[in-house]
N, C-alpha and C positions, 0 to 999 in steps of 0.2 A: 615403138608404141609402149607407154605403162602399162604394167597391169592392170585390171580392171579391178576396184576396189569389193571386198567378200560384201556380201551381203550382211545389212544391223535388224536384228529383230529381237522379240521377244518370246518367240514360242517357244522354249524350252521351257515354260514356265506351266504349269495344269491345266491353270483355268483359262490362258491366251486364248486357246483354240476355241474355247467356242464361243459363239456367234450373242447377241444381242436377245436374243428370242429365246436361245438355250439359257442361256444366263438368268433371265430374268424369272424361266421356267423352275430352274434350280433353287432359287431364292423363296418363291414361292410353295414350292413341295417342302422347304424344310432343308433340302440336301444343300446349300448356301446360304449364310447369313449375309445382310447387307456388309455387313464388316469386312468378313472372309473377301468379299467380291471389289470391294473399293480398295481394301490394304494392298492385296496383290494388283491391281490394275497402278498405285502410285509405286508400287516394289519393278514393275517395268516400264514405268515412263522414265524412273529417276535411272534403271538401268543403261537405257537408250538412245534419251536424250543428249548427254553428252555429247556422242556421236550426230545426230540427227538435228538436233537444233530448231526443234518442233515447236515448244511451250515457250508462250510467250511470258507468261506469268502465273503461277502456282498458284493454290488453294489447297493443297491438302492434308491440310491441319483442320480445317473446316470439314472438308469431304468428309473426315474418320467421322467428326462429331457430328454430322447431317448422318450419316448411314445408320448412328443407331436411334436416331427417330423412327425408324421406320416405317416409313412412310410409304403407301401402296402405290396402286397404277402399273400400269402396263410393261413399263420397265422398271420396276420397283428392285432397286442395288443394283443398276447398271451403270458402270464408271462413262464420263463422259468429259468432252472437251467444247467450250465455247469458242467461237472465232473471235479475234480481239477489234472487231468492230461493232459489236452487239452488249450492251450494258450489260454488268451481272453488279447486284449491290456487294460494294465493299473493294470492289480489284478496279484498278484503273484501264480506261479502256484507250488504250494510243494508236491505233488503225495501223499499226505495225512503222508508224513513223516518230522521225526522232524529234517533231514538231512537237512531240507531248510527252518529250522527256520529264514536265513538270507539273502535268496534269493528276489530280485528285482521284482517289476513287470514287467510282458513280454511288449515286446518291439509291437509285432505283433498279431493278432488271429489267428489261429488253423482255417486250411480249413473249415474242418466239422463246425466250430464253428458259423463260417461267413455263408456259408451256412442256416443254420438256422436264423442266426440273419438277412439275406438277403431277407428270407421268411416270412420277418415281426416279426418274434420272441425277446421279450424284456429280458434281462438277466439281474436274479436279483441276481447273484452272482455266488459261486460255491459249487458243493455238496462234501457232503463225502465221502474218500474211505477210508480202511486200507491200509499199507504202498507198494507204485507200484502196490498194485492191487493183490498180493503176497498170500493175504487169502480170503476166503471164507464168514468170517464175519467183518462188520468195525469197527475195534475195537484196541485201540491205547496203549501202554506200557505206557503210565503215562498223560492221558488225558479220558474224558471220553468219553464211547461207542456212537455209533448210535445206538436209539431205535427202535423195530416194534412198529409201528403207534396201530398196531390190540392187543398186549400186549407187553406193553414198558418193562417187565422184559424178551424176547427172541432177539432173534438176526435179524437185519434187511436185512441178508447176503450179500453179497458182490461180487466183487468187487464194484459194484454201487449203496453199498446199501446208501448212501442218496441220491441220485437221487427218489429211491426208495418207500423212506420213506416219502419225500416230494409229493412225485405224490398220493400214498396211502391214506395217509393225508388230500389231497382235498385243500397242498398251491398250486400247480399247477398242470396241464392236463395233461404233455407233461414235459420230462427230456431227459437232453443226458446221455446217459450210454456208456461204451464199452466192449465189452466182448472178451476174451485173454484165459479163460477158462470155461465158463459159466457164464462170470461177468454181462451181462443183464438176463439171464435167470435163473438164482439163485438168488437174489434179487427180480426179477417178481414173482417166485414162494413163495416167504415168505412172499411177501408182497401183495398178491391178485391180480397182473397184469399180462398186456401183455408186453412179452419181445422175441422182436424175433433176433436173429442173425440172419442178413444177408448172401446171398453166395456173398463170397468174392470178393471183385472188384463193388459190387452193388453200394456202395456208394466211396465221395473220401479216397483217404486214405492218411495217415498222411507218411509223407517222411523218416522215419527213419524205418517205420515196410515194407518198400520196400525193405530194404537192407538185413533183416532177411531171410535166408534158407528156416523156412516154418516160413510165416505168422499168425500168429495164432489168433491178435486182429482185431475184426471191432470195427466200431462206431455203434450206433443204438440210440434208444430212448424206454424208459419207458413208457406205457400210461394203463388209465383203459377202455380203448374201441378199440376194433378192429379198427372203420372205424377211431380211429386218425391216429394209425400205419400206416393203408393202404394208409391215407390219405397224410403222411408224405414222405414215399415212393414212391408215386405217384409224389407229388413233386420234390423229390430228382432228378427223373429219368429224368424228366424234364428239369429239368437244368445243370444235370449231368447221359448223359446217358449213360451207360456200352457197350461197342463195345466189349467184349466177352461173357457177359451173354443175353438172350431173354429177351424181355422184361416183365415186370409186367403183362400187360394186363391190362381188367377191374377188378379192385378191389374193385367193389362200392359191389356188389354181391354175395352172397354164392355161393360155388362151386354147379354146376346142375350133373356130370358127378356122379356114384358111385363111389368110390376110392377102390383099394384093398393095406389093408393096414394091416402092419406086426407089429404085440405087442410084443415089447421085455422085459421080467421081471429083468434079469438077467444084469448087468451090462456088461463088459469087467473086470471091477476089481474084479466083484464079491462081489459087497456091499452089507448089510442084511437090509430088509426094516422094516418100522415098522407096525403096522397093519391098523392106519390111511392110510397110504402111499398105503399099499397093497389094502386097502379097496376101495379106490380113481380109482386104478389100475383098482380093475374090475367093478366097476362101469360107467368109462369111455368108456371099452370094450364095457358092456350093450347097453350105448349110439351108439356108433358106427354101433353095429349092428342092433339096432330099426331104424337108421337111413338110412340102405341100406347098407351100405360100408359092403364090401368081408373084414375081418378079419380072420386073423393067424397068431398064436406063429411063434416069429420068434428068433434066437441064437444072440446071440453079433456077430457081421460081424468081429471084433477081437477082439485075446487073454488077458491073464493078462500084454503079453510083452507089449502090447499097453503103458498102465497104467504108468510103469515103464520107458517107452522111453520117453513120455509125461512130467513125472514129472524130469527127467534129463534134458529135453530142457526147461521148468522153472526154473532148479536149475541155466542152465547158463546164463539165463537170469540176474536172482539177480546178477550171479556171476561179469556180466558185470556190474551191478548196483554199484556195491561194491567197484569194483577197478577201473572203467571209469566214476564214477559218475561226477567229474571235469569237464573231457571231453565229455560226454554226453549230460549232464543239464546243471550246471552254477558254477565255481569257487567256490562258498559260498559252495559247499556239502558238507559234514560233515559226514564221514563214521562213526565217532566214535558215531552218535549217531542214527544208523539202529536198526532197533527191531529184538531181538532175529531172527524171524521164517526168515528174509533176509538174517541175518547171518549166519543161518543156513543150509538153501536152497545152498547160494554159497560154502560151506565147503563140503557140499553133492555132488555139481559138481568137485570141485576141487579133493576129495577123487575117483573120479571114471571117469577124465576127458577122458583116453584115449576109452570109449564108446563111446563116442559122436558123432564120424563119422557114426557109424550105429547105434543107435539111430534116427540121421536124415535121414537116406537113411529111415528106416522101416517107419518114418513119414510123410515122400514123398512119400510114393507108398501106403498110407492107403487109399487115394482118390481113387485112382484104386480099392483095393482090395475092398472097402465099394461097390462103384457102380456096381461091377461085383456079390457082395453078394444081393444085395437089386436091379437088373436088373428087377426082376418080378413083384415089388411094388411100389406104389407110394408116400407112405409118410410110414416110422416106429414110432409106438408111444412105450413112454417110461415113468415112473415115473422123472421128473425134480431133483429131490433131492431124495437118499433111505428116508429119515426118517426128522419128522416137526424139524423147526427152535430152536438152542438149546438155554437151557439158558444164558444169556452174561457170560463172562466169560469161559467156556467151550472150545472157541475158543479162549481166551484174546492173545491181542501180547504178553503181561509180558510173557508168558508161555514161556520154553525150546521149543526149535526147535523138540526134541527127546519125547516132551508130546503132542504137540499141534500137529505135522503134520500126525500122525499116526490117529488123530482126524479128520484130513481136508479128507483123503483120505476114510473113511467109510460114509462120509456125499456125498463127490463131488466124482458119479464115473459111469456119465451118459451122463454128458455136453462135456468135453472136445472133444470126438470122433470129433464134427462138427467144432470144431475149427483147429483141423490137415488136416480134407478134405476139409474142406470147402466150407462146405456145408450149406445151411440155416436151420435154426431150432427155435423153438416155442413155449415158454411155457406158456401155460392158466391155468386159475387161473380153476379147474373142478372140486375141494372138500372142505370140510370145517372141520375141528376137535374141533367138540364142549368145549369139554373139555380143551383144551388150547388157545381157540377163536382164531386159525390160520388158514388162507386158504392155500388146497395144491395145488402144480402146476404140468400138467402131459404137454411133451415134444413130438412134432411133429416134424420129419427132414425130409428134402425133397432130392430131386437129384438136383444137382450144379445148379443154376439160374431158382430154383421153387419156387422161394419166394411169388410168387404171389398163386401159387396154396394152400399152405400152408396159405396163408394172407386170400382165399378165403371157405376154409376148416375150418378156425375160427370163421368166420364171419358166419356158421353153425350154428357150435356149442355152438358160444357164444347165437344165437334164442334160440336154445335147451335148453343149460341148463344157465339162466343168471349168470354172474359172480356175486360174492359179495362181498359187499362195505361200508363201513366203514359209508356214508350215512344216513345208515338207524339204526346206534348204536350210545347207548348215548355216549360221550366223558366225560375226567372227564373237 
């Protein structure tokens, strides 16, 4: 066997360490200038990146001259990363595929986008994803991978995962991610963070996933501390506050209340864990219950049809990617040069398109059937991924559609549930596996617009048992 490759970060640098809230603290008292705060956040991406293969496309030449506007808000000179499927004006946005090798920079920003940057946030470019967001790890048919920060020979997962990678890292606090199937919260858990999907409508949302049957992507953010999430949230609500969901509440807090809460092992798909993962599992449980909280086993709230209905309404997602790309994005698309697992996703729908009608009905009515199953609980926990981050490759796009997705579907079959209901959900960083130096992440969902209670059930946990952090390990 190889050796296991050292760990890539950036905390030997002052300001790496701290957190999104500290920072923005700092800024604000005088003791950091926006400049101070951006210069060094682009002094270890440029460091890192090499290795990691994070950024998809730079801005920081702009960032210097944005920072000294100074511009206020909540995170006023806090360095940040865009995911490259969300408009920022002036950088081109290519959904991390090589279909828009020839595409323009946008014209406008991306709500969400502006949003953040509004709150004082400096963008110093865009992170990676694999192609639409499509797989599990980012990783590209003829370019190379994004690495884990924690061992650069595993996969940094995905959809977000350079967002991921960079936050991991210590170039920055605070990334935008989105998640469509667990794409913040598969990335969170391979890479030691906090990654929570929102309940739906929490924050804005981007105008074209309006027009979709069931909605399945939010926006969110990557961070390595609870009170940034919360803190960001807090924000959000603020300026953008949801007329169908409750509010956050105080989130400065660990939850006071016990919880009775339902530990699911068993996916919906029926995925096999590994013994890391399963060890994480009940270690977790332990915690839980030293902590007060009512635990019990509880069944997947749905079947294997779930799984199956799920992965058709991605196929025609691509499918629309494939033949509306023109029409969708921008003229310059270039189907002929989509990565196998796109092409192979829309072939999947096309082969079985007359399901689809009920496909989506059973996807619509899981919100119901989840809430009438989990009525007596108030948060389900669950392992975040069955089994640690594989090695690159494993997942590669080069791979057949007929090698690789049979791959994606033993790894991913835990996340997507909260993305058809709609529900908020949470993955903290709760184990650690010595032996491949990867932290695992176990998955908390809540009932529709409990994101707070969940935000504050972390904020526990995270006393209990600290997360860990890249900090305190040498880099090469």
């Amino acid at each position: 066997m190889s050796p296991r490759a050292a760990p890539t970060h950036a905390f030997g640098e002052e300001l790496a360490s701290l957190d999104a809230t500290a920072t923005a603290e700092a800024v604000r008292s005088g003791e950091l200038s926006p400049i101070e705060s951006v210069r060094a956040a682009i002094a270890r991406a440029r460091q890192v990146d090499p290795t990691l293969r994070a950024v998809a496309c730079w801005d920081d030449e702009r960032a210097l001259a944005r920072s000294h506007w100074g511009r206020g808000g909540d995170f006023a000179g806090v360095a940040t990363f865009i995911k490259d499927m969300t408009d920022v004006e002036g950088l081109p946005t290519r959904n991390g595929s090589a279909a828009f090798a020839h595409v323009g920079p946008a014209r406008a920003t991306g709500e969400i986008a502006q949003q953040m940057f509004d709150a004082g946030m400096v963008c110093l470019g865009k992170s990676a994803l694999p192609e639409f967001g499509f797989t599990p790890s980012t990783e590209f048919p003829d370019d190379e991978p994004t690495r884990n920060p924690w061992n650069p020979d595993r996969s940094a997962g995905g959809s977000s995962g350079g967002a991921a990678a960079l936050v991991a890292a210590g170039v920055v606090a605070i990334a935008h991610g989105q998640d469509g199937g667990g794409s913040i919260r598969l990335p969170a858990a391979c890479n030691g963070l906090v990654g929570l999907k929102p309940s739906r409508g929490r924050l804005v949302t981007d105008p074209h996933d309006r027009l979709l049957p069931v909605r399945l992507v939010t926006d969110g953010v990557l961070t390595r501390t609870v009170r940034d999430t919360a803190n960001y949230y807090a924000m959000a609500e603020r300026v953008h506050p949801s007329r169908h969901l409750p509010a956050l509440g105080d989130v400065s807090h660990p939850v006071e209340r016990r919880l009775r809460i339902g530990v699911m092992l068993d996916s919906p798909a029926r995925v096999t864990l590994d013994d890391a993962t399963r060890a994480t599992f009940r270690s977790t449980v332990a915690l839980l219950e030293e902590l007060g909280h009512e635990v019990r086993p509880v069944e997947a709230p749905v079947d294997a049809q779930f799984a199956q209905d799920f992965i058709h309404y991605w196929a025609m997602l691509a499918f629309a990617v494939k033949f509306g790309g023109k029409v969708l994005f921008d003229r310059s698309f270039d189907a002929s040069a989509l990565a196998p697992i796109t092409v192979g996703l829309a072939e999947r729908f096309r082969s079985n398109i007359a399901s689809t009608p009920g496909a989506i009905r059973r996807l619509q009515a899981s919100a119901a059937k989840v809430a009438e199953a989990t009525r007596d609980l108030d948060v389900v926990m669950s392992p975040t991924l069955a089994h640690l981050p594989p090695e690159l490759g494993h997942l590669g796009a080069h791979l057949h559609f007929d090698i690789v997705f049979p791959r994606v579907e033993q790894w991913v079959g835990f996340t997507p549930l909260a993305n058809a209901t709609g529900q908020p959900a949470i993955s903290l960083p709760l184990g650690f596996d010595d032996a491949s130096h990867l932290p695992i992440g176990m998955m908390f969902s809540g009932h529709m617009g409990e994101d707070g209670l969940l935000l504050r059930l972390a904020l526990e946990l995270e006393a209990a048992r600290p997360f860990p952090t890249l900090a305190a390990v040498p880099a090469t």
